[in-house]
C-alpha positions in Angstrom: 84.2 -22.1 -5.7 83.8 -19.2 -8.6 82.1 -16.2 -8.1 78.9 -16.5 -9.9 78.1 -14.4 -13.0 75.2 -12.3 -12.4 73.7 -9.7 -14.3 73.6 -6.4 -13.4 70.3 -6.6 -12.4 71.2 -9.1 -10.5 74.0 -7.0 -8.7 71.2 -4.3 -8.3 68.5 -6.8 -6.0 72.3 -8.1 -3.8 72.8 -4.0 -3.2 69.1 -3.7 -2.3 69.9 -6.6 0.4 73.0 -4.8 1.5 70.6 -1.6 1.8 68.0 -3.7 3.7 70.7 -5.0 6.2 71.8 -1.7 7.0 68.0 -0.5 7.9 67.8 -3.4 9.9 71.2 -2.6 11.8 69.8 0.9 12.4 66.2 -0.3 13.4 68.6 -2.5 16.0 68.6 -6.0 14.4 71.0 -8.1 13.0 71.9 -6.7 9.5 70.5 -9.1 7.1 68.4 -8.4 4.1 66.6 -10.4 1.3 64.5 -9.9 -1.7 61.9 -12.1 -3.7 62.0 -12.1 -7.6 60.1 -13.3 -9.9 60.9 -15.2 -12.6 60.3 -12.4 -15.1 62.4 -9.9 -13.1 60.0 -8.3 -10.8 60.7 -7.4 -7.1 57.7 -9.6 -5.6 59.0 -8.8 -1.6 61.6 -7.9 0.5 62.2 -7.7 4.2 64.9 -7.1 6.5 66.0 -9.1 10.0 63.4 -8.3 13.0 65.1 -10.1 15.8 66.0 -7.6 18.0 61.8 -7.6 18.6 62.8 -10.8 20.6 61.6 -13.1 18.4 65.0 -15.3 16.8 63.2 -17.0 14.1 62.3 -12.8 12.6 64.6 -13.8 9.5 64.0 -12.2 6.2 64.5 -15.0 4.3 61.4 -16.6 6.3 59.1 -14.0 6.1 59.5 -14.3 2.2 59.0 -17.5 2.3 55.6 -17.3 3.9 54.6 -14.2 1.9 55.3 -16.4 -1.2 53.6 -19.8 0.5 50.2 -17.4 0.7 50.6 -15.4 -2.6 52.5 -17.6 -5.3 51.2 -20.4 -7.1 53.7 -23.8 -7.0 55.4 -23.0 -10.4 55.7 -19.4 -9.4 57.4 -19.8 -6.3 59.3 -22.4 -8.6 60.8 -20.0 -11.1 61.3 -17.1 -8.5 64.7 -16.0 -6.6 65.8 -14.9 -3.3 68.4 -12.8 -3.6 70.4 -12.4 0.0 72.6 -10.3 2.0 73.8 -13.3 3.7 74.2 -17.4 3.0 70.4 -18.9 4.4 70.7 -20.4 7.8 69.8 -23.6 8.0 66.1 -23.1 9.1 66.1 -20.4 6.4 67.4 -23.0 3.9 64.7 -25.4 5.3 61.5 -22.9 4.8 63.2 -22.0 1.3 63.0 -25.8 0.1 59.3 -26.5 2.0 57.5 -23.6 0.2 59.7 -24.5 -3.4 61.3 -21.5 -3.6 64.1 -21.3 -6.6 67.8 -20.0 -6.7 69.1 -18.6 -3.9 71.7 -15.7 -4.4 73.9 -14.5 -1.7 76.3 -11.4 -1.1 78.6 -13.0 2.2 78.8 -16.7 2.7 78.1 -18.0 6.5 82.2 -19.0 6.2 82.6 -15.5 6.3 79.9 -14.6 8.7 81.7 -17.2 11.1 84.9 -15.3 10.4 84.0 -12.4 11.2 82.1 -13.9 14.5 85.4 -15.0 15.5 87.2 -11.9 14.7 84.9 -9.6 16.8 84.6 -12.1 19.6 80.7 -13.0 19.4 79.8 -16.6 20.7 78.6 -18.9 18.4 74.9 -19.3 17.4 72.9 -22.2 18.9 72.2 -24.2 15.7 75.3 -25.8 13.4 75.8 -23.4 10.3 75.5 -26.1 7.6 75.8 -25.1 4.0 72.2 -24.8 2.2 73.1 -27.8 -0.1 73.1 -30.1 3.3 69.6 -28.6 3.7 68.1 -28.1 0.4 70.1 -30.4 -1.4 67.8 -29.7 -5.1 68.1 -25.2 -4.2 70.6 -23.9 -7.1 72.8 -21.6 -5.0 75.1 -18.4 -6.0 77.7 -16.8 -3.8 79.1 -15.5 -2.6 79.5 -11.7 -4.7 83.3 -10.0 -3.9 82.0 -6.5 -4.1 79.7 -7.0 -1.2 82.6 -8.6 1.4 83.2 -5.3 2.6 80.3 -3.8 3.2 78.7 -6.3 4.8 81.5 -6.8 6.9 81.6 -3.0 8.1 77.6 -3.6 8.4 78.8 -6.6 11.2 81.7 -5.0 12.9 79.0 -2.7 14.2 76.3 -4.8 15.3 79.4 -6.6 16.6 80.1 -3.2 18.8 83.6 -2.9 16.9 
């Protein structure tokens, strides 16, 4: 698969999710970060991983999805794009194609989030990582972005405790 072209705007909202992961490392979650655009560009939301509350469904990418099921109309939630820090999960993937979100654009891909699982010895999830296309089979997806591989990773390492 090729790296997707993306504007540098683009680039700009996958940093922001790269920011948002770290503030959710340091506010002791998982490190993952997402942000809602509209179709004309504008940063509708954004949120960051809140499952160290307790709760294991407190993923970004699902709290954007609700905030656009109560606040967008059908065609914008249509033509708008979650950018990512890391590929949707598959319930994220799920709540993406219920509310009819658009493109999806991610920084790491969940082959490299399994990886680096591996790597740093942390037990596998509790629900099969399936690719968003076995999910959300209509979603247009992007990713995932080189320049992000390493920060992310470092971002992992230490929730990780390496």
């Amino acid at each position: 698969m090729s790296e997707p072209e993306l504007s540098a705007g683009e680039l700009g909202h996958l940093a922001r999710c790269v920011q948002l992961a770290g503030e959710a490392l340091e506010a002791g979650h998982a490190p993952f970060g997402s942000v809602l655009v509209s179709g004309a560009g504008e940063v509708l939301a954004e949120d960051h991983n809140r499952t160290g509350d307790g709760d294991p469904t407190a993923h970004p990418e699902i709290a954007l999805a609700r905030w656009a099921a109560a606040h967008l109309t059908v065609d914008e939630r249509a033509a708008a794009t979650v950018f990512t820090s890391g590929e949707h999960c598959a319930m994220c993937a799920a709540a993406h194609a219920w509310v009819g979100l658009g493109r999806i654009v991610y920084a790491t891909s969940t082959a490299q989030l399994l990886r680096w699982r591996a790597e740093d010895g942390v037990a596998p999830g509790p629900v099969q990582p399936l690719p968003i296309h076995t999910i959300a089979p209509r979603v247009t997806v992007e990713g995932p972005v080189a320049q992000f591989t390493a920060p992310m990773r470092a971002l992992h390492a230490r929730h990780s405790g390496r």
